[in-house]
Gaussian input, Z-matrix of N, CA and C with variables (Angstrom, degrees):
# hf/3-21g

backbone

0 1
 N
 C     1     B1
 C     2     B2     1     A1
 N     3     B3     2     A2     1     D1
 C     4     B4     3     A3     2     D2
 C     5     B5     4     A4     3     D3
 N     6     B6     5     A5     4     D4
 C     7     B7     6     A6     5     D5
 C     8     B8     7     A7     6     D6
 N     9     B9     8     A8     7     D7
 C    10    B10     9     A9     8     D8
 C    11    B11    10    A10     9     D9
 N    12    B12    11    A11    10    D10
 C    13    B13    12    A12    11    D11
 C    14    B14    13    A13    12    D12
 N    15    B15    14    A14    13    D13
 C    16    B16    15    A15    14    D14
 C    17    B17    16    A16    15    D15
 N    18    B18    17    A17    16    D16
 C    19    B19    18    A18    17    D17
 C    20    B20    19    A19    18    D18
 N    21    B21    20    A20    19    D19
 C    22    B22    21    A21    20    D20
 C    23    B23    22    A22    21    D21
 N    24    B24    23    A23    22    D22
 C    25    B25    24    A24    23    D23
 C    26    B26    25    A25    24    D24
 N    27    B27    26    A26    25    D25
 C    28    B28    27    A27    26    D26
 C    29    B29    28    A28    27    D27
 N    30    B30    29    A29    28    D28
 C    31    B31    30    A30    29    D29
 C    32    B32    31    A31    30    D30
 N    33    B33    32    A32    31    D31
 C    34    B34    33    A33    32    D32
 C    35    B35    34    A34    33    D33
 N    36    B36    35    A35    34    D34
 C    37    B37    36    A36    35    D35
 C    38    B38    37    A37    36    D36
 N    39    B39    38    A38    37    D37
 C    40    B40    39    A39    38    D38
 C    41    B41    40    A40    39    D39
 N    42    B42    41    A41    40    D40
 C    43    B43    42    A42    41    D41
 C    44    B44    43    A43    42    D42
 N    45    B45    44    A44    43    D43
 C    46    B46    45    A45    44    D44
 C    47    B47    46    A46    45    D45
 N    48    B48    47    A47    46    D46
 C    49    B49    48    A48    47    D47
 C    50    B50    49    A49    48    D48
 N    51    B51    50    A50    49    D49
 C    52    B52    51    A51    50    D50
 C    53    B53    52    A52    51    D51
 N    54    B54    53    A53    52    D52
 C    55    B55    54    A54    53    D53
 C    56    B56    55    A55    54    D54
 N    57    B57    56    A56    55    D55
 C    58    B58    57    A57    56    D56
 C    59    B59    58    A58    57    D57
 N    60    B60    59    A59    58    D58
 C    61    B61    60    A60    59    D59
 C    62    B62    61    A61    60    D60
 N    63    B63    62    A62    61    D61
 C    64    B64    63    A63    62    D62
 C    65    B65    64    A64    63    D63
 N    66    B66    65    A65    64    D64
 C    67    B67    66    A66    65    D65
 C    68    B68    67    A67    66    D66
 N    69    B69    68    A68    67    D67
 C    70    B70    69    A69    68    D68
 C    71    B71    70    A70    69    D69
 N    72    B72    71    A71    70    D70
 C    73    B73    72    A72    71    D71
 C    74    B74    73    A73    72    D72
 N    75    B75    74    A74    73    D73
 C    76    B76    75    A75    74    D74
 C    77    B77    76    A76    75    D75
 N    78    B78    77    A77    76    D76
 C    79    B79    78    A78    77    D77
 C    80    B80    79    A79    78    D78
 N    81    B81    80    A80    79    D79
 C    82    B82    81    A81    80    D80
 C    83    B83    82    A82    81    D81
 N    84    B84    83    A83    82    D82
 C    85    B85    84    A84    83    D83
 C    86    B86    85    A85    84    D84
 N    87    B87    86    A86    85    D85
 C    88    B88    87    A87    86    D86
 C    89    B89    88    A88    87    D87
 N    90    B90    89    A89    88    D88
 C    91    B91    90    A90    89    D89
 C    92    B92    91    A91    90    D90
 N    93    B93    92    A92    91    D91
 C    94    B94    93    A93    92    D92
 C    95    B95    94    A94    93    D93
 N    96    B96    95    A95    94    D94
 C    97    B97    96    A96    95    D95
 C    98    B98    97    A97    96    D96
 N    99    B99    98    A98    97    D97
 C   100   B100    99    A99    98    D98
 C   101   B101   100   A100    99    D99
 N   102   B102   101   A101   100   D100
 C   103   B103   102   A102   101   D101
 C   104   B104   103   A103   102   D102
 N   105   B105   104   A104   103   D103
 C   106   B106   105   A105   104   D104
 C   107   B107   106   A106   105   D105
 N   108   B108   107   A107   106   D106
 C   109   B109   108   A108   107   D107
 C   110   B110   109   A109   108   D108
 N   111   B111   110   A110   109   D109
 C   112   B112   111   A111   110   D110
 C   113   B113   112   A112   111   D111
 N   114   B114   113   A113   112   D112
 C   115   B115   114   A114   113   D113
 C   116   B116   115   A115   114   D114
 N   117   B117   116   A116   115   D115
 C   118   B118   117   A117   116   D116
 C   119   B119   118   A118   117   D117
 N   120   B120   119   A119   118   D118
 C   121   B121   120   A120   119   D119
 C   122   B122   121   A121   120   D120
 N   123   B123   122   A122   121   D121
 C   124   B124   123   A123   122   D122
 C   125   B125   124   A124   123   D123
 N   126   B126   125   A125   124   D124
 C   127   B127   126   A126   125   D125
 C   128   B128   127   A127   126   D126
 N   129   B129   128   A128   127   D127
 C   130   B130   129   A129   128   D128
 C   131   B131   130   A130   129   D129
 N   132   B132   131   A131   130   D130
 C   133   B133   132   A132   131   D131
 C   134   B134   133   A133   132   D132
 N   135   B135   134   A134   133   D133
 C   136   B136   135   A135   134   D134
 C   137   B137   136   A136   135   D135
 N   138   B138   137   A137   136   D136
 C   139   B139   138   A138   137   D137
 C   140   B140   139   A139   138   D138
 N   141   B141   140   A140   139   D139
 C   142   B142   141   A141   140   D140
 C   143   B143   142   A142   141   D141
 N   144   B144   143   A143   142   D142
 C   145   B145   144   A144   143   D143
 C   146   B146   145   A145   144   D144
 N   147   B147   146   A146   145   D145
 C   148   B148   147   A147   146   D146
 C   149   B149   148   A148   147   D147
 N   150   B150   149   A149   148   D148
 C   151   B151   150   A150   149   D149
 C   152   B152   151   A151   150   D150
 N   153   B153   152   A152   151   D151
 C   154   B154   153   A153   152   D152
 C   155   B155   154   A154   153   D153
 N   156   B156   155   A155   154   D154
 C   157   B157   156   A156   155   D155
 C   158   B158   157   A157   156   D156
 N   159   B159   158   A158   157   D157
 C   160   B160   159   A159   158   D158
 C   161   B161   160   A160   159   D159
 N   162   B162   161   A161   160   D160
 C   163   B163   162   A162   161   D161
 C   164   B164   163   A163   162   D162
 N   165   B165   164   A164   163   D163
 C   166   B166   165   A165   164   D164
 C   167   B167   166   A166   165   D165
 N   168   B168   167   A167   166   D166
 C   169   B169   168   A168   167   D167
 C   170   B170   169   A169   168   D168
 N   171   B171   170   A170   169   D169
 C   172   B172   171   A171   170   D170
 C   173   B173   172   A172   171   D171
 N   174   B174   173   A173   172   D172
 C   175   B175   174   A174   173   D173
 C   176   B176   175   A175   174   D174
 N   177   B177   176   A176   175   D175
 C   178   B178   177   A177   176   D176
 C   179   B179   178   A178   177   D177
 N   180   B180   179   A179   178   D178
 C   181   B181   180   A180   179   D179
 C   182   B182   181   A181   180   D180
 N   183   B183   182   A182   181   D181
 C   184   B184   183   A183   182   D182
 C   185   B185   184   A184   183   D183
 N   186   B186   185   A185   184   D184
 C   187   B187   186   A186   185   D185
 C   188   B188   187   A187   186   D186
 N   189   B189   188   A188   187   D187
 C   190   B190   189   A189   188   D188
 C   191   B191   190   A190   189   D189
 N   192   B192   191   A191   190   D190
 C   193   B193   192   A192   191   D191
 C   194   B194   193   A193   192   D192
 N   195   B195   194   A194   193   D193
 C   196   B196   195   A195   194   D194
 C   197   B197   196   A196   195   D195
 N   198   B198   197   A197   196   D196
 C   199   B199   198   A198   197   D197
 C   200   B200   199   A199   198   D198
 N   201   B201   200   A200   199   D199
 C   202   B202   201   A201   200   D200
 C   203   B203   202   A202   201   D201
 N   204   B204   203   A203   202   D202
 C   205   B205   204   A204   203   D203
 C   206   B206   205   A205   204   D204
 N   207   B207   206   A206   205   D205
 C   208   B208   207   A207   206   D206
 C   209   B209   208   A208   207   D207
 N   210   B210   209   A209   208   D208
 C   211   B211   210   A210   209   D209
 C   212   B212   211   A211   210   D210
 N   213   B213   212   A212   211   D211
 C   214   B214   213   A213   212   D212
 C   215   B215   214   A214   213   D213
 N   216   B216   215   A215   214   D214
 C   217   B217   216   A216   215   D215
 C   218   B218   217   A217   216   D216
 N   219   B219   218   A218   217   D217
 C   220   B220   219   A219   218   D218
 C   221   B221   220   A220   219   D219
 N   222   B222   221   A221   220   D220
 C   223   B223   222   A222   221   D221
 C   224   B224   223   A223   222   D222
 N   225   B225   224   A224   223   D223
 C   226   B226   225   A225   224   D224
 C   227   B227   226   A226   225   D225
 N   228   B228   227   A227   226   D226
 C   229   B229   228   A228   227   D227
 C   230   B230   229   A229   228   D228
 N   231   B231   230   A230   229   D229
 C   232   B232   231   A231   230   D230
 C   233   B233   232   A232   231   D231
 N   234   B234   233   A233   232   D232
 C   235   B235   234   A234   233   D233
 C   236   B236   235   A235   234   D234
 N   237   B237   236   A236   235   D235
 C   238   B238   237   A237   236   D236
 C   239   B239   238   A238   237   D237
 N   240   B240   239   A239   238   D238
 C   241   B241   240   A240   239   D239
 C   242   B242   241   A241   240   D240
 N   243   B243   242   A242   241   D241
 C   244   B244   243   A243   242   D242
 C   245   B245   244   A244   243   D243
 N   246   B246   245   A245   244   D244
 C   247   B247   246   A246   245   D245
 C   248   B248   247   A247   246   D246
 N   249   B249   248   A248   247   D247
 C   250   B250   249   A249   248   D248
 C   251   B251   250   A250   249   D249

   B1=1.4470
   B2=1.5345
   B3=1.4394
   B4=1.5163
   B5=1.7109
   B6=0.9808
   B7=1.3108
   B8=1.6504
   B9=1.3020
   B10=1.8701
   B11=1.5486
   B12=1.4182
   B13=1.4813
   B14=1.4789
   B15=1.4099
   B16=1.3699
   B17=1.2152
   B18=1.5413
   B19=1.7748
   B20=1.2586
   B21=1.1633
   B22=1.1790
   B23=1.8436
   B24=1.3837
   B25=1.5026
   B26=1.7725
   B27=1.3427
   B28=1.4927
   B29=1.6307
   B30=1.3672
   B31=1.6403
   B32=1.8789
   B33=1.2861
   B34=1.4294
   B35=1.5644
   B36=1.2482
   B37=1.5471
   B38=1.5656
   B39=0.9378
   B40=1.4306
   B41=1.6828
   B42=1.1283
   B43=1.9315
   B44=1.8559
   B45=1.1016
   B46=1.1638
   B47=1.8312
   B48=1.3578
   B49=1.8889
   B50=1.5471
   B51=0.9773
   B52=1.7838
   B53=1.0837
   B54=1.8829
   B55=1.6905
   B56=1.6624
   B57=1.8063
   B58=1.8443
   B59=1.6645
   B60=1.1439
   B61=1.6233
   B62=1.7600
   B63=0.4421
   B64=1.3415
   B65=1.6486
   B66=1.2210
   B67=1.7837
   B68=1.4363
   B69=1.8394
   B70=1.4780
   B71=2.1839
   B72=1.2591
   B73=1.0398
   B74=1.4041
   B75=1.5179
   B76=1.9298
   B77=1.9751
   B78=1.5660
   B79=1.8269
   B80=1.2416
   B81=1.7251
   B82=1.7570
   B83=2.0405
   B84=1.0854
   B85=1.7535
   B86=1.3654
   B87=1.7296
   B88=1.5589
   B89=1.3591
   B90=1.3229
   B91=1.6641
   B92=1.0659
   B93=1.8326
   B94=1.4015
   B95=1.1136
   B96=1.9310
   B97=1.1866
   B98=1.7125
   B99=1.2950
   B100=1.8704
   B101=1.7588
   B102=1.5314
   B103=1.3905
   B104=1.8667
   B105=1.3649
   B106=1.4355
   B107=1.7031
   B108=1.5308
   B109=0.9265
   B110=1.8570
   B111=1.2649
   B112=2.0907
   B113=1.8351
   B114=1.4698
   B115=1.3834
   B116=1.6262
   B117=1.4542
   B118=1.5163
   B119=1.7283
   B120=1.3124
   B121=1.5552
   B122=1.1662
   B123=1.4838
   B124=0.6875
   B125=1.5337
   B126=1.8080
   B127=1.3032
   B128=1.8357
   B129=1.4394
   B130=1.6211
   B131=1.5677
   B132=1.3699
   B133=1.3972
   B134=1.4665
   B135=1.4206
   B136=2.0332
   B137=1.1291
   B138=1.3386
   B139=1.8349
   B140=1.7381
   B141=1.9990
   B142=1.3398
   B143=1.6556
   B144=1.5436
   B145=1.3329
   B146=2.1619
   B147=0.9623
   B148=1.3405
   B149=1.3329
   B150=1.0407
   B151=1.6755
   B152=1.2207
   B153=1.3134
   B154=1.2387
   B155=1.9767
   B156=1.6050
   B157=1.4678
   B158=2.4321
   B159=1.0431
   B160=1.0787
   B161=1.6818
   B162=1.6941
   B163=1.4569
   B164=2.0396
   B165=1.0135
   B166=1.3705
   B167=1.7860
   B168=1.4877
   B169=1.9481
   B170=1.8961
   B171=1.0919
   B172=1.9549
   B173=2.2852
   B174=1.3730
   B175=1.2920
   B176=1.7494
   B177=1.4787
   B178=0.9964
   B179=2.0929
   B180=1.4908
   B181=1.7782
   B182=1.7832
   B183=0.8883
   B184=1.9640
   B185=1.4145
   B186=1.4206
   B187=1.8643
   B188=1.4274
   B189=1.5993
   B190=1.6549
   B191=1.6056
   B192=1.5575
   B193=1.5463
   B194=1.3818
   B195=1.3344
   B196=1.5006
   B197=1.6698
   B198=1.6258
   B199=1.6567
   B200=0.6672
   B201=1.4289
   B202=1.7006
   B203=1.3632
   B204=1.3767
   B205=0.9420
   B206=1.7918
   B207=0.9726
   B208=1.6135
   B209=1.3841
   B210=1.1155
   B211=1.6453
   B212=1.8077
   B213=0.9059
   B214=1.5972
   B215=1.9338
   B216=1.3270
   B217=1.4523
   B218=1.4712
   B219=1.6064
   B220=1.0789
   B221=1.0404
   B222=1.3329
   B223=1.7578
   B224=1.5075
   B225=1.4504
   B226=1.2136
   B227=2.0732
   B228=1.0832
   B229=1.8838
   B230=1.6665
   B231=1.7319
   B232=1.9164
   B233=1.2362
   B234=1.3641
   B235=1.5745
   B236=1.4446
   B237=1.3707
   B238=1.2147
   B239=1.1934
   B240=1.2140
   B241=1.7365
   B242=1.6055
   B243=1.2857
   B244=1.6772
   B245=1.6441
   B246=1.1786
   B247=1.4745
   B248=1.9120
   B249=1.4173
   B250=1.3856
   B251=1.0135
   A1=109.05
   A2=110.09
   A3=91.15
   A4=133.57
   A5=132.06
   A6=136.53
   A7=103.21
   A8=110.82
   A9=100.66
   A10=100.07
   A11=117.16
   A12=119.54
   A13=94.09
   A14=107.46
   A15=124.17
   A16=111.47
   A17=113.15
   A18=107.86
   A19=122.91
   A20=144.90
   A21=134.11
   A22=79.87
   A23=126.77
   A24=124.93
   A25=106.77
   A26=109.95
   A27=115.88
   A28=114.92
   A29=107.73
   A30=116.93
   A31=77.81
   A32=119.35
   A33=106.55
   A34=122.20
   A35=95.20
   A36=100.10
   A37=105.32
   A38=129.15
   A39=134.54
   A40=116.16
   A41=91.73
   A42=111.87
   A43=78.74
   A44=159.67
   A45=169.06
   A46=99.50
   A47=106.18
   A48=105.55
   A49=104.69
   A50=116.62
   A51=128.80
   A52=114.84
   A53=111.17
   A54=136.33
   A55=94.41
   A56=110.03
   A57=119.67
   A58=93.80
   A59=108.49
   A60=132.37
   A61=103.72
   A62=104.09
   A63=112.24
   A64=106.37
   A65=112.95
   A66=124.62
   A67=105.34
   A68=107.56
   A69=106.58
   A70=121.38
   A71=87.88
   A72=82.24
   A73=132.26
   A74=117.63
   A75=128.09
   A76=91.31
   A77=85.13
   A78=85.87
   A79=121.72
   A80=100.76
   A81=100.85
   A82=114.75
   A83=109.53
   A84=102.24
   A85=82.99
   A86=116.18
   A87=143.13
   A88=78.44
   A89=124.55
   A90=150.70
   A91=107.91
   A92=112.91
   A93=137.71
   A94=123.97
   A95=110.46
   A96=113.93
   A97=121.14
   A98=82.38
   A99=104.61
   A100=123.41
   A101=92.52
   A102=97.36
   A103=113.76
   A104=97.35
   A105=118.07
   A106=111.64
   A107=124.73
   A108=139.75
   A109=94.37
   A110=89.07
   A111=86.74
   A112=98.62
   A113=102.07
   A114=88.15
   A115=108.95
   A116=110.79
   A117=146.85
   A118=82.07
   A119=109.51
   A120=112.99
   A121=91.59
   A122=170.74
   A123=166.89
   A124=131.51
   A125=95.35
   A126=129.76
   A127=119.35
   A128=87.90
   A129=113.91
   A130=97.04
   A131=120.64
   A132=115.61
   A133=134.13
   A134=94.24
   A135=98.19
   A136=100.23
   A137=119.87
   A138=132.35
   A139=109.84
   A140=84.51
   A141=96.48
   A142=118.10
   A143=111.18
   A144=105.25
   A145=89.29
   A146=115.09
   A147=127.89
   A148=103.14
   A149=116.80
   A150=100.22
   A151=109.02
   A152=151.03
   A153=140.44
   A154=106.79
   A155=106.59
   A156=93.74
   A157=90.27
   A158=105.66
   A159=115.32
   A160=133.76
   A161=95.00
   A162=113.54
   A163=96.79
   A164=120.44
   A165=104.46
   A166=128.91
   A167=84.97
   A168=81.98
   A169=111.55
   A170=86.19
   A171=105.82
   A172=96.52
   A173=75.96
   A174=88.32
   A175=101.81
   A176=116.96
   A177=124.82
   A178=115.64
   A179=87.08
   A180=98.42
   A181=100.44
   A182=108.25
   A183=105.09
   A184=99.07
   A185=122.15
   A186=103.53
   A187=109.12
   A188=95.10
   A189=97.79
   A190=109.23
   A191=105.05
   A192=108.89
   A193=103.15
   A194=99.25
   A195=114.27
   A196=120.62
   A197=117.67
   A198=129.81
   A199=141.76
   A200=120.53
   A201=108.43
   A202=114.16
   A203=133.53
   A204=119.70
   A205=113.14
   A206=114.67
   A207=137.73
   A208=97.42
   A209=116.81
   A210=117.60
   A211=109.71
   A212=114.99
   A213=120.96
   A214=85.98
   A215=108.27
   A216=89.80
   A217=140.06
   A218=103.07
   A219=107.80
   A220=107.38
   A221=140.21
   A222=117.28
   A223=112.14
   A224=124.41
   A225=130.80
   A226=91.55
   A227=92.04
   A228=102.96
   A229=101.95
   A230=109.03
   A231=104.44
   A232=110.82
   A233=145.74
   A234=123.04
   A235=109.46
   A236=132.20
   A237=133.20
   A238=106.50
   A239=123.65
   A240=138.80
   A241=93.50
   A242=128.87
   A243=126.77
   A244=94.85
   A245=114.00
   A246=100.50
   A247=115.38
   A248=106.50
   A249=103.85
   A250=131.05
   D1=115.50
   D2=169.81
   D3=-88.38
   D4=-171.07
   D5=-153.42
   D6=-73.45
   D7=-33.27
   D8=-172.10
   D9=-85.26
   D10=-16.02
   D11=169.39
   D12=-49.47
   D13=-85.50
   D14=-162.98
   D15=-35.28
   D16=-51.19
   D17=169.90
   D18=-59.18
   D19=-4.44
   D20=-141.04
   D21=-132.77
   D22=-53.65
   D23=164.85
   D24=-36.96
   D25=-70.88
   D26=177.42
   D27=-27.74
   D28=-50.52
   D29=-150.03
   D30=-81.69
   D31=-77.41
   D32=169.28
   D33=0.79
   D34=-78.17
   D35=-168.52
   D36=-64.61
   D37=-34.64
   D38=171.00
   D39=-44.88
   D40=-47.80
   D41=-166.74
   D42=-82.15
   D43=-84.03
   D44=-17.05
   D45=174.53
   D46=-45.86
   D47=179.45
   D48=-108.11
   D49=-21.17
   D50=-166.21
   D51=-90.45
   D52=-44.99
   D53=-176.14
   D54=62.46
   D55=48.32
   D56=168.43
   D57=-66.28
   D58=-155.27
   D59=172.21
   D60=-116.86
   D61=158.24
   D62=-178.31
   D63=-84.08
   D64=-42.90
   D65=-172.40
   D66=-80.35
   D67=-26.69
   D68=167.36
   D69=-60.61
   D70=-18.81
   D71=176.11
   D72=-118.74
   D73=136.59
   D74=-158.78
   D75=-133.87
   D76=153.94
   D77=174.78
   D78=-52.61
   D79=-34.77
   D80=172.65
   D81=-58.11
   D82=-19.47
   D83=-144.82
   D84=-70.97
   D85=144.54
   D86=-153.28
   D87=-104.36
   D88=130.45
   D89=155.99
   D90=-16.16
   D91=-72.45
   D92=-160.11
   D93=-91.65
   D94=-27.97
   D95=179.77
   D96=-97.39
   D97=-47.26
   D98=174.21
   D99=-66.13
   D100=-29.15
   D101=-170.02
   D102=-120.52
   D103=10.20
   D104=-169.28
   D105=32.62
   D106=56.54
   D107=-156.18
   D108=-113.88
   D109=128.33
   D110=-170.65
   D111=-110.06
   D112=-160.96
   D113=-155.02
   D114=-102.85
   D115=14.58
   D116=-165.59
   D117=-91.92
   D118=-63.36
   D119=-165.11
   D120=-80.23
   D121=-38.76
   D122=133.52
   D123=26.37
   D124=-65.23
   D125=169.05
   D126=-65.38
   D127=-48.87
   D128=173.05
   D129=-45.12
   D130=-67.85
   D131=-175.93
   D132=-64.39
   D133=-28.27
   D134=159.33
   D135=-56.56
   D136=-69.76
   D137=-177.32
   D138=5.41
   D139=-70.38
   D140=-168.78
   D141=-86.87
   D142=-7.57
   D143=-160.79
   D144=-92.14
   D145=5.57
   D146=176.52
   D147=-95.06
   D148=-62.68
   D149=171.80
   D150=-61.76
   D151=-55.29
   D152=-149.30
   D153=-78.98
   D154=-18.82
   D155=-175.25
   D156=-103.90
   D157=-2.98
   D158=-166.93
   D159=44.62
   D160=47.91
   D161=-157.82
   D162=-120.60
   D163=142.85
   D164=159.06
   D165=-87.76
   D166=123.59
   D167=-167.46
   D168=-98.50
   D169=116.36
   D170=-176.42
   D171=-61.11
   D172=142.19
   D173=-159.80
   D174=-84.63
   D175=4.19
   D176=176.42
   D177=-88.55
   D178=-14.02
   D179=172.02
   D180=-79.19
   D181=-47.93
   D182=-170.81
   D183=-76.49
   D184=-2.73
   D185=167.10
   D186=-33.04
   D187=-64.07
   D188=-141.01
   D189=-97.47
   D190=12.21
   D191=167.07
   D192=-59.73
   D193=152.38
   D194=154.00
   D195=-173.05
   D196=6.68
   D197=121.33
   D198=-85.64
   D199=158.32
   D200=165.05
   D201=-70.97
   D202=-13.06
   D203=175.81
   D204=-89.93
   D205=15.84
   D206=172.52
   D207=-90.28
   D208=-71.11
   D209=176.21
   D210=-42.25
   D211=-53.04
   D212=-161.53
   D213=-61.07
   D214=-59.79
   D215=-178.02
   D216=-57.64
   D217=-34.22
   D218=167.79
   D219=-63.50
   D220=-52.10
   D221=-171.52
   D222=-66.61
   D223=-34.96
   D224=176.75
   D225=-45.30
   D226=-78.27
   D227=-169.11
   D228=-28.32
   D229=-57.84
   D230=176.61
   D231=-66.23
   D232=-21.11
   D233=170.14
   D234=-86.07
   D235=-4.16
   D236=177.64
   D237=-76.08
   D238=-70.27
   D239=-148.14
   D240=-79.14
   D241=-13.18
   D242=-165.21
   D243=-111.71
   D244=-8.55
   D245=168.90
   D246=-102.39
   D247=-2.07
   D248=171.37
   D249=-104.11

């Protein structure tokens, strides 16, 4: 999957569990700040981004998120390294 896939799944699910805007959201926009996204929703979105890539994601990768374009890599990085 490449990366604008992945963004474009993300922003989905974003617009989709959150009810964001869609235009509200850019790779820069900050989780917590930009997207007033807490750490309740947070979880919610591993939740689903685990089912949807059907990988288990260690809760030690979303520490140090805090874009969406942080997210896109990190999932990019877990479907990479698990397919080699």
């Amino acid at each position: 999957m490449q990366k604008l896939e992945i963004y474009q799944q993300i922003t989905d699910l974003l617009v989709k569990l959150f009810e964001l805007d869609a235009s509200d959201i850019t790779p820069e926009s900050r989780l917590y700040e930009d997207l007033d996204l807490d750490s309740i929703d947070a979880v919610d979105l591993v939740v689903h981004l685990q089912k949807t890539t059907g990988r288990k994601i260690k809760p030690e990768m979303f520490k140090s998120v805090k874009t969406v374009q942080d997210v896109v890599d990190a999932i990019d990085e877990l479907l990479n390294s698990e397919q080699q």
